[in-house]
C-alpha positions in Angstrom: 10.3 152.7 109.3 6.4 151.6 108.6 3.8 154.4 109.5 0.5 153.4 110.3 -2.7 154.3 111.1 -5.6 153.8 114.0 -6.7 150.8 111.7 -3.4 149.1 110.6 -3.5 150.2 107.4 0.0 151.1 105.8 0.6 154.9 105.0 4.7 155.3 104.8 7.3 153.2 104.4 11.5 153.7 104.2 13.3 152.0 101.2 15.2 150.0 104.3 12.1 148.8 105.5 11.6 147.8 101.6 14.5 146.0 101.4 13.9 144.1 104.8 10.5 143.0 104.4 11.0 142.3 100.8 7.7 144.7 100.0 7.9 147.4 97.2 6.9 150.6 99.0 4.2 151.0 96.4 2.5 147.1 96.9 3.0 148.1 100.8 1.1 151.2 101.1 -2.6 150.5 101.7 -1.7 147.0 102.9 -2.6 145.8 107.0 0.8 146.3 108.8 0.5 142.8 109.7 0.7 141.7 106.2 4.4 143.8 105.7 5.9 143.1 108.8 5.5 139.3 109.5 6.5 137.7 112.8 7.9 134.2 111.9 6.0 132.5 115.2 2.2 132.5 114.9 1.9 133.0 118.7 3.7 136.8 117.6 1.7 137.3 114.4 -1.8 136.6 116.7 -0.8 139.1 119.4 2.2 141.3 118.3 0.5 144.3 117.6 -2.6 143.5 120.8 0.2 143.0 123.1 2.7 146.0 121.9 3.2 148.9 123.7 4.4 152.6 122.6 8.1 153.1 123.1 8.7 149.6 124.4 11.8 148.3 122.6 11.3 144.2 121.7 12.9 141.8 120.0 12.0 138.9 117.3 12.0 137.7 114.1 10.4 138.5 111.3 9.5 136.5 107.9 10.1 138.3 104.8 8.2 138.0 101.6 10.4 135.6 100.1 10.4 133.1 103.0 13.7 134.9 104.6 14.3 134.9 108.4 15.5 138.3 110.1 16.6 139.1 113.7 15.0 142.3 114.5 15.0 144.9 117.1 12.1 147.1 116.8 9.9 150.1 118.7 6.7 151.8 118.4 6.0 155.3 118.8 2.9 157.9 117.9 3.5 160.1 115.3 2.3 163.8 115.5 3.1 165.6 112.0 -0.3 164.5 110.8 -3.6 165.6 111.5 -4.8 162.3 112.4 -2.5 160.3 115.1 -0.6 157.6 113.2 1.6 154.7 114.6 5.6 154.7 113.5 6.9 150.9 113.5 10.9 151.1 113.7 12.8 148.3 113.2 16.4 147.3 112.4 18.2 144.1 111.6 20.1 142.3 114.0 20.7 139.1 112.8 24.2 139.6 112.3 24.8 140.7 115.9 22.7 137.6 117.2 25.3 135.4 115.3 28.4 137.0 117.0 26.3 136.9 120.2 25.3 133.3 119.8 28.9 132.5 118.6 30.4 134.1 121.9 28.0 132.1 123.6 29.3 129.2 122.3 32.8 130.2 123.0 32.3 130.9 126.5 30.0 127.5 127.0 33.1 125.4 126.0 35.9 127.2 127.6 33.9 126.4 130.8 33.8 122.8 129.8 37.3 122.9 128.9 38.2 124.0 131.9 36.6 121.1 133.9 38.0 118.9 131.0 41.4 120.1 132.0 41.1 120.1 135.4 40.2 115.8 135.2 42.5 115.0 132.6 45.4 116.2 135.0 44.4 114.3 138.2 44.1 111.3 135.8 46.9 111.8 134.2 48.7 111.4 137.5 47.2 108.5 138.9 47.9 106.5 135.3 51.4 107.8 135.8 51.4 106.3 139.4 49.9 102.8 138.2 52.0 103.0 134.6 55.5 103.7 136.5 54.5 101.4 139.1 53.8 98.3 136.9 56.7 98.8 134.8 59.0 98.6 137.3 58.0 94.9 137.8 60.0 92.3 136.4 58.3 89.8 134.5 59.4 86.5 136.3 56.9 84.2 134.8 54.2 83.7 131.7 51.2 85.2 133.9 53.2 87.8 135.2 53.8 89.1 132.1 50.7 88.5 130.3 49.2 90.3 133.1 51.5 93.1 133.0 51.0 93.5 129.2 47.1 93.2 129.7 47.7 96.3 132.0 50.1 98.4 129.3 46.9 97.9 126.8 44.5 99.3 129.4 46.7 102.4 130.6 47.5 102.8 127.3 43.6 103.8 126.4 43.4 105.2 129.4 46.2 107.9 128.3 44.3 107.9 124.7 41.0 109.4 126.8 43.4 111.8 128.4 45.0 113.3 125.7 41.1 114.2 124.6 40.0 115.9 127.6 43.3 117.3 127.0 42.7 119.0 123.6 39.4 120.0 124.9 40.6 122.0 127.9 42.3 125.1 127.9 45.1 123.5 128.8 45.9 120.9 125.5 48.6 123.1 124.0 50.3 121.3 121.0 53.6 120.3 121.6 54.6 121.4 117.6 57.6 119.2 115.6 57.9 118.3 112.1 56.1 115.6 111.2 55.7 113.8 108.0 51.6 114.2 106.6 51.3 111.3 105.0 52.6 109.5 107.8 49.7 110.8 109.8 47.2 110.1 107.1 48.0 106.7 106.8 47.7 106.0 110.7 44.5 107.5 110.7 43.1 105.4 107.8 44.5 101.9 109.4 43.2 103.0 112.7 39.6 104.3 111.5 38.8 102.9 108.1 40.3 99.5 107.4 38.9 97.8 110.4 35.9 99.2 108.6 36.0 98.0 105.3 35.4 101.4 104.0 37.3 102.4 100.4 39.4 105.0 100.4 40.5 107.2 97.2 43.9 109.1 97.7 47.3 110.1 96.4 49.7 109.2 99.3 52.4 111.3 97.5 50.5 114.4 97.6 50.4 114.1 101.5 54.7 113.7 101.6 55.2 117.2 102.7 56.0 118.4 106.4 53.8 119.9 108.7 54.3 122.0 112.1 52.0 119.9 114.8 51.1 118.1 117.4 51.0 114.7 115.7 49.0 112.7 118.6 46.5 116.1 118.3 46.6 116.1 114.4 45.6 112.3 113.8 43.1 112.8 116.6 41.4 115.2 114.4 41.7 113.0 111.2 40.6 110.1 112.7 37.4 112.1 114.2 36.7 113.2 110.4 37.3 110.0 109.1 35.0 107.9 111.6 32.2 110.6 110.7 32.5 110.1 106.8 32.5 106.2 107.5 29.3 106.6 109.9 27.8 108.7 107.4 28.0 106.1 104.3 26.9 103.7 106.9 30.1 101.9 105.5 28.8 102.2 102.3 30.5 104.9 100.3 33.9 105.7 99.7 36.4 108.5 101.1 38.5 111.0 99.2 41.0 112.7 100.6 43.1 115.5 98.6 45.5 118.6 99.7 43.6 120.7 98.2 45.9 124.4 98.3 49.0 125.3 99.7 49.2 129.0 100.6 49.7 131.9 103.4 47.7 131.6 106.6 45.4 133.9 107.0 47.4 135.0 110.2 50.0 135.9 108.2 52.6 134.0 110.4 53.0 130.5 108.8 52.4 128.9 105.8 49.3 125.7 105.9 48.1 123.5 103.9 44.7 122.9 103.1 43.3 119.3 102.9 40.1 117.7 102.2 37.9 115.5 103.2 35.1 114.0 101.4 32.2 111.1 102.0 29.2 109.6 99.7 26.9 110.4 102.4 23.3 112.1 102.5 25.1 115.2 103.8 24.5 117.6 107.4 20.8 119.0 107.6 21.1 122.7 106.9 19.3 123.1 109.9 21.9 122.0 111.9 25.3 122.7 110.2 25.4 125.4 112.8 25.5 123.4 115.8 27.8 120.9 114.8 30.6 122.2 116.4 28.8 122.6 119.8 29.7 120.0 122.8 27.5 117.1 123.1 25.7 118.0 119.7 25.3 114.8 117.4 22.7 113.2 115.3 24.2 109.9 115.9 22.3 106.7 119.1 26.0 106.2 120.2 27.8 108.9 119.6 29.5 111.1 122.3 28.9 114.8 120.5 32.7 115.8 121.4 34.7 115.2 118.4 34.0 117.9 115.8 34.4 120.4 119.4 37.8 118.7 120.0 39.3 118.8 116.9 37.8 122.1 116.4 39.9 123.4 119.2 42.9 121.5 118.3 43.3 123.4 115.2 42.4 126.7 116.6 45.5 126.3 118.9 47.9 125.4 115.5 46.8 128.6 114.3 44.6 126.2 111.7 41.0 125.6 111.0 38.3 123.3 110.2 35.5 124.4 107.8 32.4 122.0 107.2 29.7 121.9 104.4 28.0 119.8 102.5 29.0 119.4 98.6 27.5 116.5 95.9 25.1 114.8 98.3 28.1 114.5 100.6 30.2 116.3 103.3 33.4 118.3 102.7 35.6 118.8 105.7 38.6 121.0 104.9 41.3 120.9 107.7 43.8 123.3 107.6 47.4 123.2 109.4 50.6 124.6 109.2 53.4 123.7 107.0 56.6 123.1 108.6 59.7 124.9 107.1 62.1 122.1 108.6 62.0 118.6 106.8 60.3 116.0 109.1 62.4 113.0 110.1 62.5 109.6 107.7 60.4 108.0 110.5 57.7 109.0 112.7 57.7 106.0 114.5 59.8 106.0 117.9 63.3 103.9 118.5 64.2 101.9 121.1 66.4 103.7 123.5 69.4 103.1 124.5 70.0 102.4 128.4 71.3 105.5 130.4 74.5 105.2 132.8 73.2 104.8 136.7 72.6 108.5 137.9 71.4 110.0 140.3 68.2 112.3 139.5 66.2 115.1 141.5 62.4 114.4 141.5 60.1 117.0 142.5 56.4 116.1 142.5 53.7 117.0 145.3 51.6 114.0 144.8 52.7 110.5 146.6 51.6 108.3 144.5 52.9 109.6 141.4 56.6 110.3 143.5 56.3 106.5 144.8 55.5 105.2 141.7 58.4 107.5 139.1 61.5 106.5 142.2 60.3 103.0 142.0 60.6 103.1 137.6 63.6 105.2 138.2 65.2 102.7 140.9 64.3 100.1 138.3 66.7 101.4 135.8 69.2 101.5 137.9 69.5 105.2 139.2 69.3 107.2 142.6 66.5 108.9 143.3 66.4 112.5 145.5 63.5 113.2 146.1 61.3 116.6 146.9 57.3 117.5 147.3 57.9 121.5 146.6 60.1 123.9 145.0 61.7 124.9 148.3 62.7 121.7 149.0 64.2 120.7 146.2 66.7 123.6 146.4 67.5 122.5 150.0 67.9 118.6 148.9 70.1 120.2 145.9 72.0 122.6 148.7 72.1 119.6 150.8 73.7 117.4 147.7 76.4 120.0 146.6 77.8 120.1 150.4 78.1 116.5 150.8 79.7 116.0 147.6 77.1 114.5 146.0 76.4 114.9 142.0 73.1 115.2 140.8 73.3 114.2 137.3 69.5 115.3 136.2 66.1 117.0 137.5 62.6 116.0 136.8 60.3 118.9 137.6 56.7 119.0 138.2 55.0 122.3 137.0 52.2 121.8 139.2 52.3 121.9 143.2 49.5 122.6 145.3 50.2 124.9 148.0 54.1 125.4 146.9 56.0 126.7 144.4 56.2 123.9 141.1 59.4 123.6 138.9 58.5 127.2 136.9 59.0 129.2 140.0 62.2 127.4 141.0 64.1 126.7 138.2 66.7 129.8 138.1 67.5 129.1 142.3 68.0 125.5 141.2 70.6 126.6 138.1 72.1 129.3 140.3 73.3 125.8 142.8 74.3 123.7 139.5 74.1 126.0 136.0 75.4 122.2 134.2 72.0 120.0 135.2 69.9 119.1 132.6 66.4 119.9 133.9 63.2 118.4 132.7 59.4 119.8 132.9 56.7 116.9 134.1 53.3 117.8 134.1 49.8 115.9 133.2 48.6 119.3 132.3 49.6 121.3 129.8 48.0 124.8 130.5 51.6 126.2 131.4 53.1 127.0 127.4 56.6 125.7 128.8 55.1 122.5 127.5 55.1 123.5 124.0 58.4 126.8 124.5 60.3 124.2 127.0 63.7 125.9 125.9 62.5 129.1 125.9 61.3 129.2 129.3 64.9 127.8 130.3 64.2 123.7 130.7 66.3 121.2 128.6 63.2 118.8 127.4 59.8 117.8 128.4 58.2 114.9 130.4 54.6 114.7 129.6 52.8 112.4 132.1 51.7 109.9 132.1 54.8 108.3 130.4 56.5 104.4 129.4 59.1 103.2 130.6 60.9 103.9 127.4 60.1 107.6 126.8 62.0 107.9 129.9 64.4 105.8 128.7 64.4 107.5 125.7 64.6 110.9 127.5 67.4 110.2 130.0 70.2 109.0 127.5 69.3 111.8 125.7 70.2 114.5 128.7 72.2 112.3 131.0 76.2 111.8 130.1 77.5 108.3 129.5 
């Protein structure tokens, strides 16, 4: 609280409003109100106190005396305890309830994206599972067939690298956890990102041999998004250190993480906008796309982790934290090459043509029999239908996803109540449902993210189907 007279003139003042404005009550008394409380625009400062009216909440910000910016809601009023009329300034500090407000803001700005994000990333996921099972159910008869065809794999397979980001954007990129090796991940990262570069790197690889619980195409997504900033920030010049900086409880309390940092030889972030540098689209950089601090953001907020950023020495300091896995991770990361499957005969259910014409045509490739059904009703009859003629069906592939009908979720107990001994498989392009990431939970015997190679569902069949 400020009191005030007809004149401006300072007469009280609260030891809150003290601390505030930075003014000793006894340097404030006798001093112009204008000179205490100190809008931080000049437009304000010109016309705050021509333009205020009595008992007129407002909102602004206010400059105290040593240079420091407050959020403040304040109101006028007339004060009649003396004998001459006397104006009472009240004011409180609300910069701390901007910040949540901005921050929820923020929150509700990206989910909206992420919803869109989602939304695109599973329509294309479908279509590149169309064209992907499609072209790899072509036999390479000649040279240009099959430099053609390999030509194609490249492109689909960036295609399915851009989907996996709107992916992790959208509400609907939950990580599919395992153990995985960290080092393994670290090391991908810096081939991919800093050695086509040129850019030196400063690490201990054994410090990084430790399992951790994640998504590993989402986790070296997010290191390879740190390390290309640090490399665009030296301008190539410079040199990255990377260091596991703490292992300890989450502050979750549900799993253990590991802490690991991330540092460059750059000029650093301008204060000014460390606070926007996890916004979408925000980026100081001609060619840069201002999504992947927001995506990797949200790919650690859905391990349960975090990514903290400040500046440190002249340079950045990323810290990305994730959670430790309590099962070892396997020898190698990198996938096998499967084993054919016996010829089966397999239960599709997907809505979409393309994508149904294109998985029986990869499927009839391998050798198999293909039923096939566009909703969960009809799959139970095909099934019904199957079991009456004698017919086995050796496996089911089950879309999550049907428009106007009920997707693989809705069905799947009618569909073990025909045959409780079917393996059963969820597809989807879009990974909203959590029966992506709690597949065995939710009843299903393994997953089939789309879009998919040949050999994952190679891989996938000889591991459900019986020889």
């Amino acid at each position: 609280m400020i009191s005030f007279d007809q004149n401006g003139t300072v007469r009280l003042m609260s030891p809150s409003a003290s601390r505030l404005t930075g003014w000793p009550i006894e340097e404030a008394i006798g001093l112009n109100v204008a000179s205490v409380f100190v809008p931080a625009s000049r437009i304000d400062r010109e016309d705050f106190f021509r333009l205020a009216k009595l008992n007129a909440p407002s909102e602004t910000v206010i400059q105290s005396r040593d240079g420091k910016l407050l959020d403040v809601r304040w109101t006028l009023g007339e004060s009649r305890q003396v004998a001459q009329a006397e104006i009472v300034l009240v004011f409180s500090d609300v910069t701390h309830q901007k910040q949540l407000a901005k921050q929820a803001e923020q929150v509700q700005r990206i989910d909206s994206l992420g919803i869109l994000a989602g939304g695109i990333a599973h329509d294309f996921n479908n279509n590149l599972t169309a064209i992907q099972c499609a072209m790899e159910s072509i036999p390479a008869e000649d040279s240009q067939t099959s430099t053609a065809l390999a030509l194609s794999r490249v492109a689909c397979d960036s295609a399915r690298s851009l989907a996996k980001q709107l992916l992790a954007f959208s509400n609907g990129g939950a990580p599919v956890r395992r153990p995985t090796n960290l080092k393994l991940l670290i090391e991908k990262s810096i081939a991919l990102v800093l050695e086509p570069l040129n850019v030196a790197t400063q690490w201990r690889p054994q410090e990084f041999d430790i399992a951790v619980s994640v998504d590993p195409d989402q986790i070296s997504q997010v290191f390879s998004n740190v390390l290309l900033n640090a490399a665009q920030a030296m301008f190539g010049a410079g040199m990255v250190r990377l260091r596991v900086a703490s292992k300890k409880h989450s502050d979750f309390g549900k799993e253990e993480q590991v802490e690991v940092e991330i540092k460059d030889e750059g000029t650093g972030i301008p204060e000014e906008q460390l606070e926007s540098i996890f916004d979408p689209y925000f980026t100081s950089k001609p060619d840069g796309s201002g999504l992947g601090l927001t995506i990797s953001y949200h790919i650690l907020k859905r391990h349960d982790g975090s990514l903290v950023i400040e500046n440190c020495d002249g340079g950045a300091l990323v810290r990305v934290r994730i959670p430790l896995s309590a099962e070892k991770a396997t020898a190698n990361e990198e996938p096998q090459e499967p084993k054919a499957s016996a010829n089966s005969s397999i239960l599709l259910l997907e809505d979409e043509a393309l994508v149904r014409d294109g998985v029986r045509m990869l499927l009839e490739s391998l050798g198999h029999k293909v039923l096939e059904a566009t909703h969960g009703d009809e799959a139970i009859e095909v099934l019904n239908l199957a079991q009456q003629e004698g017919q086995s069906v050796d496996l089911m592939i089950l879309d999550l996803c049907i428009k106007g009908g009920r997707g693989g979720a809705e069905v799947l107990q009618e569909l073990r109540a025909i045959n409780a001994r079917v393996p059963i498989l969820a597809c989807s392009g879009y990974h909203r449902d959590p029966i992506m990431s709690n597949f065995r939970a939710k009843g299903f015997d393994g997953v089939l993210p789309k879009p998919f190679r040949s050999n994952a569902l190679v891989e996938i069949l000889s591991q459900h189907l019986k020889k």
